[in-house]
VEXDO-483051 format. One line per 5 residues: number of its first residue (from 1); for each residue y, x, z of N, C-alpha, C, CB. Coordinates in steps of 0.05 Angstrom, whole numbers. Each point is the difference from the previous one (the first is absolute). Glycine has a CB too. Example, Ala and Ser with C-alpha at 12.3 -4.5 7.8 and 13.67 -1.06 7.14 Angstrom:
! residues 2
1> -114:264:156:24:-18:0:24:18:0:-23:-38:25  44:31:-39:24:16:1:22:-15:14:-13:24:-43 .
//
This chain:
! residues 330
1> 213:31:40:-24:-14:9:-21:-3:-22:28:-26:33  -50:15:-25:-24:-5:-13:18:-17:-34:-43:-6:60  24:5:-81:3:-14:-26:-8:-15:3:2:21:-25  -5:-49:3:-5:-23:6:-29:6:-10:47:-28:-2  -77:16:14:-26:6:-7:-13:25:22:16:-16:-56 .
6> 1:34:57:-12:25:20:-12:-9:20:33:29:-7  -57:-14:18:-18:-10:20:-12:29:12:-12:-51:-27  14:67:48:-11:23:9:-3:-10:33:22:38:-41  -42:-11:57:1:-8:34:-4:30:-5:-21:-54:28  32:59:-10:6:38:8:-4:-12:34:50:32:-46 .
11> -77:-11:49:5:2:31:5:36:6:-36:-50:13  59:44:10:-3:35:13:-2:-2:28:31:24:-33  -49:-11:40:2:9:42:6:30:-1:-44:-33:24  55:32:0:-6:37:17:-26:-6:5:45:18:31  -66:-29:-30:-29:12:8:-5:6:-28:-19:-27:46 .
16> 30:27:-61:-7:15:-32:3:25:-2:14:-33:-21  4:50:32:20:25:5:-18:17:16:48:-23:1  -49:55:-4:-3:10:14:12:-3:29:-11:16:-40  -4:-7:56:8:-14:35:31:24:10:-71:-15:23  61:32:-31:25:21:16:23:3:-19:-34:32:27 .
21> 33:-44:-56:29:-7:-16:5:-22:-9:1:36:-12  -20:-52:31:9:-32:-1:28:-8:0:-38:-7:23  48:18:-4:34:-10:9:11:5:-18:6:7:40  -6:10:-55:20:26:-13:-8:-16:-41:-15:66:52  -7:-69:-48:1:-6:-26:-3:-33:0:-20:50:-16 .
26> 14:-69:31:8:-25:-1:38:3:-7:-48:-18:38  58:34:-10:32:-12:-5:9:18:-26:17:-11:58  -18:33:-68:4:7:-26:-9:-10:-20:5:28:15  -29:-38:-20:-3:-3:-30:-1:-41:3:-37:62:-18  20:-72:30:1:-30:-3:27:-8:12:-52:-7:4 .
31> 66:15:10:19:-10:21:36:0:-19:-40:28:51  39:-2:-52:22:15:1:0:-5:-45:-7:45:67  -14:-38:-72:0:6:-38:-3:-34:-11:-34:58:-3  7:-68:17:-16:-32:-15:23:-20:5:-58:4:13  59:-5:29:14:-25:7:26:-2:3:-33:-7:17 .
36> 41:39:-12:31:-2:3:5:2:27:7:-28:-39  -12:36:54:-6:-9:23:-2:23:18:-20:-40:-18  43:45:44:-15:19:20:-18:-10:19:36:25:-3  -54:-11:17:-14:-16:26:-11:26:9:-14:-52:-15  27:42:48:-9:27:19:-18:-21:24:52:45:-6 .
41> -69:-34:8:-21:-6:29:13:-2:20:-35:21:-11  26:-43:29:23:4:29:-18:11:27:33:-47:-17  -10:61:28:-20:15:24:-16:19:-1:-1:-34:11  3:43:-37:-23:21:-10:-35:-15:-1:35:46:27  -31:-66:-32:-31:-19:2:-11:16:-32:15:-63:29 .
46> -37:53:-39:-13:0:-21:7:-17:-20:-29:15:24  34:-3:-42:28:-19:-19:-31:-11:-22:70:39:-3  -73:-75:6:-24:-8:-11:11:-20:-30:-30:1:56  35:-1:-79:5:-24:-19:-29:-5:-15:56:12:-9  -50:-40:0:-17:-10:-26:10:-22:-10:-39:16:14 .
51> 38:-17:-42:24:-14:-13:-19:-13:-25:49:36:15  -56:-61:-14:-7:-12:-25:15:-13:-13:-32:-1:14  42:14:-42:21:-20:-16:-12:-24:-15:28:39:-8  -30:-55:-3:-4:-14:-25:30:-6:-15:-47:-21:21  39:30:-48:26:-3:-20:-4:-21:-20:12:50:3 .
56> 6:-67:0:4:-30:-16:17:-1:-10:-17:-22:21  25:8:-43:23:-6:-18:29:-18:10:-43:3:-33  49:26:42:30:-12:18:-1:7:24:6:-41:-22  -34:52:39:1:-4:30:-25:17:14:22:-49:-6  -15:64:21:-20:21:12:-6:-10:25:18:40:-22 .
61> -38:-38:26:-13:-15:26:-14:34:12:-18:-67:-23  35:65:53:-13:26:6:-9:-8:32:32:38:-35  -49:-23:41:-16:-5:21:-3:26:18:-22:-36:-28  32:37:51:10:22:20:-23:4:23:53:-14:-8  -50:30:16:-16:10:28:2:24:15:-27:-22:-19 .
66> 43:26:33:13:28:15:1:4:23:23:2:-27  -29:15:34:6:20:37:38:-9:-2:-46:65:0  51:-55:32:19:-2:-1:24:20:-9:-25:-27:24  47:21:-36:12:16:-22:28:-6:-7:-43:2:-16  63:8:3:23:-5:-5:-1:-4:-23:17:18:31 .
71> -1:-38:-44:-7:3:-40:28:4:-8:-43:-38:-13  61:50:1:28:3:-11:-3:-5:-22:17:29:24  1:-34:-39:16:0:-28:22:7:1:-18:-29:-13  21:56:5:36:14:8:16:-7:-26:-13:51:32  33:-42:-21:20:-3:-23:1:17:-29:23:-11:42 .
76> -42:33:-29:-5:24:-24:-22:-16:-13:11:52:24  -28:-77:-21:-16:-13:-5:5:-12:-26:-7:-3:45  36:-17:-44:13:-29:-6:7:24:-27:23:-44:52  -26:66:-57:8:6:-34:-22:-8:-15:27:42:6  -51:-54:-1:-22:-10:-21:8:-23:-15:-35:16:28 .
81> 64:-36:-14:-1:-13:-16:-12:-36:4:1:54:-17  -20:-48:40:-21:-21:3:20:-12:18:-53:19:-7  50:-52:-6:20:-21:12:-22:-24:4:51:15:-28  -73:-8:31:-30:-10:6:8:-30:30:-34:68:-14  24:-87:12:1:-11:35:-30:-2:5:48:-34:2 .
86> -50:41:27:-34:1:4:6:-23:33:-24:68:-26  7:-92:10:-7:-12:31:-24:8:18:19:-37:-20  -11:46:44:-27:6:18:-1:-7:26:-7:34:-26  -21:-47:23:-19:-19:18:-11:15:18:-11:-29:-32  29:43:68:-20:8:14:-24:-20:8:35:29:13 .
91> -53:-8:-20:-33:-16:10:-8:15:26:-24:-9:-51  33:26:59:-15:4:27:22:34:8:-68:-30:-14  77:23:42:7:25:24:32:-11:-10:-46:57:5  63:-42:-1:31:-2:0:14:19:-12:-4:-20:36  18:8:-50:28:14:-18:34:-3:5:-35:-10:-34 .
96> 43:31:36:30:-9:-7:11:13:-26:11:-5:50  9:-2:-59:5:2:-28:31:-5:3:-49:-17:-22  56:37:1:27:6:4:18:4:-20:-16:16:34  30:-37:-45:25:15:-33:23:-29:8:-46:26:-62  62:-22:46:24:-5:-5:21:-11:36:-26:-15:-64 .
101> 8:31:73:22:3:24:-11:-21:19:46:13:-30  -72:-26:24:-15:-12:17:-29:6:16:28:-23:-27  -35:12:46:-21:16:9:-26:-30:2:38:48:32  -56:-48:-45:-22:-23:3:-22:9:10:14:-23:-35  -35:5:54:-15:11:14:-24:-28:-11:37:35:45 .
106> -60:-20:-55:-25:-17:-16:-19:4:21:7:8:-53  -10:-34:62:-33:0:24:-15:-19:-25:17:-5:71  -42:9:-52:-18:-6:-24:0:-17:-12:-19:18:15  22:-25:-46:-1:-18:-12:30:-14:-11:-45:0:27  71:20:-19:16:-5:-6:9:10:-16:-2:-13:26 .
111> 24:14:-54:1:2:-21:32:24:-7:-34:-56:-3  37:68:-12:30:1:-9:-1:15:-21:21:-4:41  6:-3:-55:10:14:-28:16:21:-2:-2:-37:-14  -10:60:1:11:27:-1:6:0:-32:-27:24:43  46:-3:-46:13:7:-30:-13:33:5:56:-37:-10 .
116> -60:37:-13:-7:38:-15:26:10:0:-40:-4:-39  64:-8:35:27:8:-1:10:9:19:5:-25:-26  -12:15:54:11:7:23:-13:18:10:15:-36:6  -3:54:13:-6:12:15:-9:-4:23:20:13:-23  -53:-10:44:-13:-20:11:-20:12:18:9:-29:-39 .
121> -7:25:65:-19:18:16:-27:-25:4:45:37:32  -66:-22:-27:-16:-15:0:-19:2:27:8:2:-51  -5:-11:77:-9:20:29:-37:-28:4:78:25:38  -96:-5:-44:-24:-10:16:-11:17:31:-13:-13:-54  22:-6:73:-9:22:24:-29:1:10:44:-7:18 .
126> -67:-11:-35:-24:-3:6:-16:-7:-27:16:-13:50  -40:9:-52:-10:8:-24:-4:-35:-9:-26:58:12  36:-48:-33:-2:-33:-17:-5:-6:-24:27:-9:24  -23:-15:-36:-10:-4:-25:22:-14:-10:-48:0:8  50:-5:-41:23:-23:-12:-5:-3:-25:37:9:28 .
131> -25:-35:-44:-3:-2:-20:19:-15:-15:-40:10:14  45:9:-36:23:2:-12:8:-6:-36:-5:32:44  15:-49:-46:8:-7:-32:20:20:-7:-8:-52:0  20:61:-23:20:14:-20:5:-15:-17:-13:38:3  32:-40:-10:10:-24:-26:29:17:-3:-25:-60:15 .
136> 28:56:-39:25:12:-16:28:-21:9:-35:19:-48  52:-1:53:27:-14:10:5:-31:-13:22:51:2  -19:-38:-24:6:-27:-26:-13:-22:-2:7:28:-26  -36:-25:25:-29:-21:-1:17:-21:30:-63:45:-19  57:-25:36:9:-21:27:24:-12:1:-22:25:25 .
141> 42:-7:-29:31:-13:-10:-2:-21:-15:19:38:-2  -42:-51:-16:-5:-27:-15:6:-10:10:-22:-2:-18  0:6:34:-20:-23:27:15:-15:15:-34:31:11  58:-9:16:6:-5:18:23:4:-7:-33:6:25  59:-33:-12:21:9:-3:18:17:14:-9:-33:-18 .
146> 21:54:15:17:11:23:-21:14:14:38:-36:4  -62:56:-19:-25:8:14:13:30:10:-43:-28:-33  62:37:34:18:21:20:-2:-8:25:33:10:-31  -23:-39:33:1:-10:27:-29:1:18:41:-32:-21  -63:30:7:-19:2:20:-13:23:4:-4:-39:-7 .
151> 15:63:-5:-11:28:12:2:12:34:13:8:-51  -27:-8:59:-1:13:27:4:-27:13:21:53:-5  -32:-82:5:1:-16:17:-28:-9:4:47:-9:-9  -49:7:43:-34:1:2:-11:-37:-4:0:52:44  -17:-48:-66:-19:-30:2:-18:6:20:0:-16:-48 .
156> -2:0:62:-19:-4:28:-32:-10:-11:47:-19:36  -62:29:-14:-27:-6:-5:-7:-28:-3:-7:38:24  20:-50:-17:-10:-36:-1:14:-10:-22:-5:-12:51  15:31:-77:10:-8:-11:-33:-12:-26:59:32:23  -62:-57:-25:-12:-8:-19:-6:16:-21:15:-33:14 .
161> 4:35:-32:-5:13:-38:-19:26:8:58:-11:-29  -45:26:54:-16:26:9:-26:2:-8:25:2:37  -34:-20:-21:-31:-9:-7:-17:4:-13:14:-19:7  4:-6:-32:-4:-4:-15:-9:30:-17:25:-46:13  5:65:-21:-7:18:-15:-19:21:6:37:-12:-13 .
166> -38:16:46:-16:18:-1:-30:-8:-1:36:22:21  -43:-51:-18:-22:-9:-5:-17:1:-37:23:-28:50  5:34:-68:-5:-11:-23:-3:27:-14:24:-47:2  -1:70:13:-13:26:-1:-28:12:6:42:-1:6  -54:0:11:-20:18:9:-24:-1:-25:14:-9:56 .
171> -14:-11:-62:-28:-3:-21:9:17:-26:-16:-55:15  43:63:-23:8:9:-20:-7:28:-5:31:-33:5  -38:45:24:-15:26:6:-19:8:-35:-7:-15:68  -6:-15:-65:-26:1:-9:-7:-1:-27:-5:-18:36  -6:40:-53:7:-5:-29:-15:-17:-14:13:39:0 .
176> -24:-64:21:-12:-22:-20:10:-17:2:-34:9:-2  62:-12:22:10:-14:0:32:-3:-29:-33:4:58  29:12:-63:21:10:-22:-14:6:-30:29:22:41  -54:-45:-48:-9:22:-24:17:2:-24:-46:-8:12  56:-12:-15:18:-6:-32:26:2:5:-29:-33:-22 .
181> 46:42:1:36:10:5:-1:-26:3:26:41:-29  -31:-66:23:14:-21:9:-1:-8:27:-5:-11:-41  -20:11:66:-1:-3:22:24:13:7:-47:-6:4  54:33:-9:12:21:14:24:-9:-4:-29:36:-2  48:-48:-23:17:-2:3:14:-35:16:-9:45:-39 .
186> -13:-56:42:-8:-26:18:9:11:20:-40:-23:-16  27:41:25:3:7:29:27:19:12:-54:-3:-5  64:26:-20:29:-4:10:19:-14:-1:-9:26:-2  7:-49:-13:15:-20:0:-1:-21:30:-8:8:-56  -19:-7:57:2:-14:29:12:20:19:-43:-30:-6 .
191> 38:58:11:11:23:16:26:-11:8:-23:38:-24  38:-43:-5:31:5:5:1:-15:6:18:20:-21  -22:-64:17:4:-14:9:2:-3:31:-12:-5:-42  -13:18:59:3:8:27:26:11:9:-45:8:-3  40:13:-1:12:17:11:33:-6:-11:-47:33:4 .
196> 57:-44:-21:25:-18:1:-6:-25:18:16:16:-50  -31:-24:56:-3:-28:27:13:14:20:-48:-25:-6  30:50:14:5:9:19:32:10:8:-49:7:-10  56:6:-17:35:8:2:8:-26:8:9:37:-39  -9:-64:28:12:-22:-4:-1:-1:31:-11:-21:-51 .
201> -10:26:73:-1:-13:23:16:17:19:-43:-22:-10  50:50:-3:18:25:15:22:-16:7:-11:45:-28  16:-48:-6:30:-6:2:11:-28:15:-2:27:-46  -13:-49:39:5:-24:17:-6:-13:10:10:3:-12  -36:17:30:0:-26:18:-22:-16:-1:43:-2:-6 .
206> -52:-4:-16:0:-30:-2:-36:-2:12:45:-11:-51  -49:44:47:-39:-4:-6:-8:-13:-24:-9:-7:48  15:-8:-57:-4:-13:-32:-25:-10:8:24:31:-39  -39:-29:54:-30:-18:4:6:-26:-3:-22:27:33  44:-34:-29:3:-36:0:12:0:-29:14:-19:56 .
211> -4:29:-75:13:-2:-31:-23:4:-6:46:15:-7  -31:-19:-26:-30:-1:-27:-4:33:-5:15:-52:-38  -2:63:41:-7:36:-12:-34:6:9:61:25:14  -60:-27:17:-30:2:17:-21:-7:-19:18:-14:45  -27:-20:-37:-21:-11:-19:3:6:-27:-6:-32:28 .
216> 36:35:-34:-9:6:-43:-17:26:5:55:-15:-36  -45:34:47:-14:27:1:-33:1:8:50:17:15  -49:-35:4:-40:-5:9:-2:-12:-30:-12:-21:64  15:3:-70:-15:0:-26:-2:6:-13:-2:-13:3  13:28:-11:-2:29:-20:-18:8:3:34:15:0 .
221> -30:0:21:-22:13:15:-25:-15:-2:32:17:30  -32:-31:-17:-27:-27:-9:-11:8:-41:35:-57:42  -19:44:-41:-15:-2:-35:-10:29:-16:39:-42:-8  -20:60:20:-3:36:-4:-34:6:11:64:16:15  -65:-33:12:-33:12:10:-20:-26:-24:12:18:72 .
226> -10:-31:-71:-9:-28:-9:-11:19:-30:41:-51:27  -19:54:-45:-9:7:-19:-12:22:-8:24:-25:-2  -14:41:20:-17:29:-1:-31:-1:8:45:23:14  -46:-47:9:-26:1:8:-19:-25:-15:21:23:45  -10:-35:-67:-10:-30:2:-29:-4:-19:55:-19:7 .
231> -67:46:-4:-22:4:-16:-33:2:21:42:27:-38  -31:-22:68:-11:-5:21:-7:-34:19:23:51:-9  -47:-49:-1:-4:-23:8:-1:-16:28:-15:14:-38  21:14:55:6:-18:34:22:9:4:-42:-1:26  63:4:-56:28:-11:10:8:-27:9:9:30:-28 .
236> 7:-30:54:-3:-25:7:36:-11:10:-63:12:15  75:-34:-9:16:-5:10:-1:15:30:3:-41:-35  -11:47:49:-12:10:30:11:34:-9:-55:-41:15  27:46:-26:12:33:-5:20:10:-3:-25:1:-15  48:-22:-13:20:15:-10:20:-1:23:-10:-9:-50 .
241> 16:-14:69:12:-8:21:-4:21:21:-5:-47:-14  -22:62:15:2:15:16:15:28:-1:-35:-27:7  18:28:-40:23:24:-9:22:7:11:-13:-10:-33  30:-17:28:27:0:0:20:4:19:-16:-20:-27  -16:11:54:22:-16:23:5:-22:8:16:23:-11 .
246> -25:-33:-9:8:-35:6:-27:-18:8:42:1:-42  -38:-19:49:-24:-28:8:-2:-12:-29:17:-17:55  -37:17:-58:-24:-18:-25:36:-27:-10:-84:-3:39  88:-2:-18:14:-33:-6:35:12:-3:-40:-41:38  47:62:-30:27:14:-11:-4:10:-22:15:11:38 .
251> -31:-1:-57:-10:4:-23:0:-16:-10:-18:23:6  4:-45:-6:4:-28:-18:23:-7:5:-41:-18:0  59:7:5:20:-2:12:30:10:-25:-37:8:54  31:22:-51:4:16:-28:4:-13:-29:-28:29:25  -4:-30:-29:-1:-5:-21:4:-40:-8:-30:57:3 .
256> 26:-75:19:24:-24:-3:16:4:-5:-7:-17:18  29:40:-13:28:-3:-4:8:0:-28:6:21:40  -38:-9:-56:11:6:-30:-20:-31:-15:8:73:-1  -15:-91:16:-10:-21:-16:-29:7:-5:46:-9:-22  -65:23:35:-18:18:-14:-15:7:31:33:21:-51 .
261> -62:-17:49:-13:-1:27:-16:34:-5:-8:-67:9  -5:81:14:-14:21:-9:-23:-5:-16:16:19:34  -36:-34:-30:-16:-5:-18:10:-8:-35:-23:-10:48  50:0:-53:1:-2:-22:11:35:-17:7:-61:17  10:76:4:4:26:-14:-31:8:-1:52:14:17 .
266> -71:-9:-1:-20:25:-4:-8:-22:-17:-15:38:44  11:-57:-52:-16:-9:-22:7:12:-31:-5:-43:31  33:36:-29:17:9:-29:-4:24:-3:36:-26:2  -37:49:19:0:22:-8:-34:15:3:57:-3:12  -73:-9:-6:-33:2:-5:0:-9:-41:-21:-24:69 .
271> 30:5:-71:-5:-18:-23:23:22:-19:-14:-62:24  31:77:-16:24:10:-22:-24:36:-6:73:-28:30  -90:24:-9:-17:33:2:-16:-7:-14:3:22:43  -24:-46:-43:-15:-6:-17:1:-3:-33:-6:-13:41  35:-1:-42:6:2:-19:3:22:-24:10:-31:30 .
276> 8:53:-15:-5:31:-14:-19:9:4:33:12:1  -55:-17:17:-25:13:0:-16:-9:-41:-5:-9:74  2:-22:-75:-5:-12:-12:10:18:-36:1:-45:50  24:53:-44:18:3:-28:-5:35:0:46:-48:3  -59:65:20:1:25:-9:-19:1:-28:9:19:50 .
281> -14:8:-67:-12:1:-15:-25:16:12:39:-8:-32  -23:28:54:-32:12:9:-15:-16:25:19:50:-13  -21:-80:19:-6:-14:16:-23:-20:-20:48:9:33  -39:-5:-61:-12:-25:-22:-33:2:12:37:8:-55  -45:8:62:-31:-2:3:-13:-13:36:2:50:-44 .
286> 30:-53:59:-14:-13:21:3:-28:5:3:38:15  -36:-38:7:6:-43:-5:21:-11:17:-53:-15:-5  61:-1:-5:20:-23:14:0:9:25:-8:-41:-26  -16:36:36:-7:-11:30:1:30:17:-36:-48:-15  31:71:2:9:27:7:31:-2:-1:-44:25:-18 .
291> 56:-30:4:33:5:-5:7:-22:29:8:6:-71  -21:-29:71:18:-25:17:-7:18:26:-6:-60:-26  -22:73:26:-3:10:28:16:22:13:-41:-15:-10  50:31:-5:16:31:-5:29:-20:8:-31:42:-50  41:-63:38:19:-13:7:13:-7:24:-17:-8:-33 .
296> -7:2:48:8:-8:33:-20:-30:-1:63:22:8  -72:-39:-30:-21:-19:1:-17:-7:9:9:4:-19  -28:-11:42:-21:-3:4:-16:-22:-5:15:27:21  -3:-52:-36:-17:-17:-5:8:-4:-33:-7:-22:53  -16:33:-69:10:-1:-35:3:-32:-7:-31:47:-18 .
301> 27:-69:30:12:-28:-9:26:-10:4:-39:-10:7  40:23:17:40:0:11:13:13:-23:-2:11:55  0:14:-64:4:30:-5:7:-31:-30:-40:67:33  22:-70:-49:-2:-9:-26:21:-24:-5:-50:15:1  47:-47:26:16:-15:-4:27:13:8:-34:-37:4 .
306> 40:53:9:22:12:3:21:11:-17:-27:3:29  5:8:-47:16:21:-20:12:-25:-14:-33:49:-9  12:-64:0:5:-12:-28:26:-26:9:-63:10:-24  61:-25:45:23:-6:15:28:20:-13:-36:-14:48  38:31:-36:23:21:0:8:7:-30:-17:22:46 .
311> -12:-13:-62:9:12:-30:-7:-23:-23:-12:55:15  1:-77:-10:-5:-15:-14:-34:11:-16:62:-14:1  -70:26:8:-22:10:-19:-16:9:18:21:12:-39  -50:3:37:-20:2:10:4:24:2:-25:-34:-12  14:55:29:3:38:0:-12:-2:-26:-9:27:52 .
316> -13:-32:-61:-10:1:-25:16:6:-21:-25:-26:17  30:-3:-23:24:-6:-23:28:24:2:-15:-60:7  18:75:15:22:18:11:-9:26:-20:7:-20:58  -28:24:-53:-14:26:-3:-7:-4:-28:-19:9:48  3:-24:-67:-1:-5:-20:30:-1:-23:-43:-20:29 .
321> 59:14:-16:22:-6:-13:15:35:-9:5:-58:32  -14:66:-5:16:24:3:-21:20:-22:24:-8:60  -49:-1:-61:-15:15:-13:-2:2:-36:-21:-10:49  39:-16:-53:3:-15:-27:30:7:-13:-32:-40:18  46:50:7:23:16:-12:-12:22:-6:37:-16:24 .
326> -43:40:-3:-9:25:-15:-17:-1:-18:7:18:31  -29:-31:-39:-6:-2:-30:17:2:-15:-27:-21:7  55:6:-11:4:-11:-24:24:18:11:-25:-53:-22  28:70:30:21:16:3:-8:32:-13:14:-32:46  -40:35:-35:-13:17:-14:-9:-4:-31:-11:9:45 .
//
């Protein structure tokens, strides 16, 4: 799998391919060489794929769209080695899916866990879409206990966490939503956390919407958008809630549990941006009131009693100080 830090999106379609060795060179070279993978067209239809990956540290987020089709992984396959588990989220038309001697059937929106190890038919009889995580045997084996046990068992569409991940996925598409290795590894960390909810709900039952795993994970999630975005000033309790899924007052809600309200995180972390704005060296020439505004600030008297509350000092005194080391450093 991906290294820790790696970040790429590889897209491929057959409308990329020449039209009359579309078939022939989709299932040989991407199919059969890249994915590992046989796939024959059913009925003699027009054999259609497009496949957007994104590659994250620990976890491949891939994104499907196909005519209808057969997908294999033979046994002449399973010499690569790859002991990979990929959860996937039908989003639209019908699947059945087929390894270790069981047969699961995904309507829309319902979920299940496949191994790279197994040998695994994959039957779409109508044209559909899905979306799909990769995570390394081991990484998940952390996570989930006894995560053998939930391969090939279907999570249902009303299953909550579902939702959740595929809601927390889609924006990840987006490469502004990922600019710094640290977002990115934020965000496979939240990946896996899902998508072990999700195993957790295979295996027992429980849905976990009523346990703590659920809400710890929204707020993650919460604070992950919060801080990434908290330089925008019509970030709001409303917005991020919508983001998420949740109502304005299940959001707060959240962040009570930790002693701590939303307005007090986006404050800390407006005031923690300002702060390094304040201490860069190639920033020394902008004013305060540019830095508090670039911050997420819109009123520079808030912005000022605020800081100095929090750091004991004035942005001023921040910036000066920092400016009185490199003198005397130089």
């Amino acid at each position: 799998m991906n290294a820790d830090g790696c970040f790429s999106t590889v897209r491929i379609s057959t409308a990329d391919l020449p039209e009359k060795d579309r078939a022939e060179m989709w299932r040989d070279h991407y199919c059969r060489m890249v994915m590992k993978l046989d796939i024959e067209a059913v009925n003699g239809a027009p054999l259609e794929f497009s496949i957007l990956t994104r590659t994250l540290p620990g976890v491949n987020i891939v994104s499907t769209a196909t005519s209808h089709n057969r997908v294999t992984r033979t046994r002449e396959s399973l010499a690569d080695g790859n002991c990979d588990l990929m959860l996937i989220i039908n989003q639209s038309g019908l699947v059945a899916a087929r390894a270790r001697g069981r047969d699961v059937v995904l309507r829309e929106g319902d979920a299940v866990l496949m191994s790279a190890s197994d040998v695994t038919v994959f039957d779409r009889p109508s044209h559909g879409s899905s979306l799909s995580f990769r995570i390394p045997r081991s990484l998940l084996a952390s996570l989930v206990a006894d995560v053998d046990d939930a391969v090939m068992r279907l999570i249902p569409q009303n299953t909550e966490v579902l939702k959740l991940l595929a809601g927390y996925a889609a924006p990840l598409f987006d490469d502004a939503a990922l600019v710094t290795p640290e977002f990115r590894r934020t965000a496979a960390n939240h990946l896996h956390d899902l998508v072990a909810l999700a195993l957790g709900t295979a295996s027992d039952g429980n849905g976990l919407s009523n346990g703590r795993a659920a809400p710890a994970a929204r707020l993650r999630m919460a604070k992950a958008h919060i801080i990434a975005n908290s330089h925008r000033r019509d970030l709001s309790v409303g917005s991020v809630a919508a983001h998420l899924g949740l109502t304005p007052r299940n959001l707060q809600r959240l962040f009570e549990g930790e002693d701590t309200t939303f307005s007090e995180f986006l404050l800390a972390q407006r005031l923690s941006r300002a702060h390094r704005m304040l201490t860069e060296p190639r920033l020394a020439q902008s004013a305060v009131g540019a830095i508090a505004y670039d911050a997420g600030f819109g009123d520079l008297s808030y912005f000022n009693r605020s800081f100095k509350r929090r750091y004991g000092a004035t942005p001023r005194d921040i910036r000066n100080m920092q400016q009185d080391v490199g003198t005397s450093v130089a």
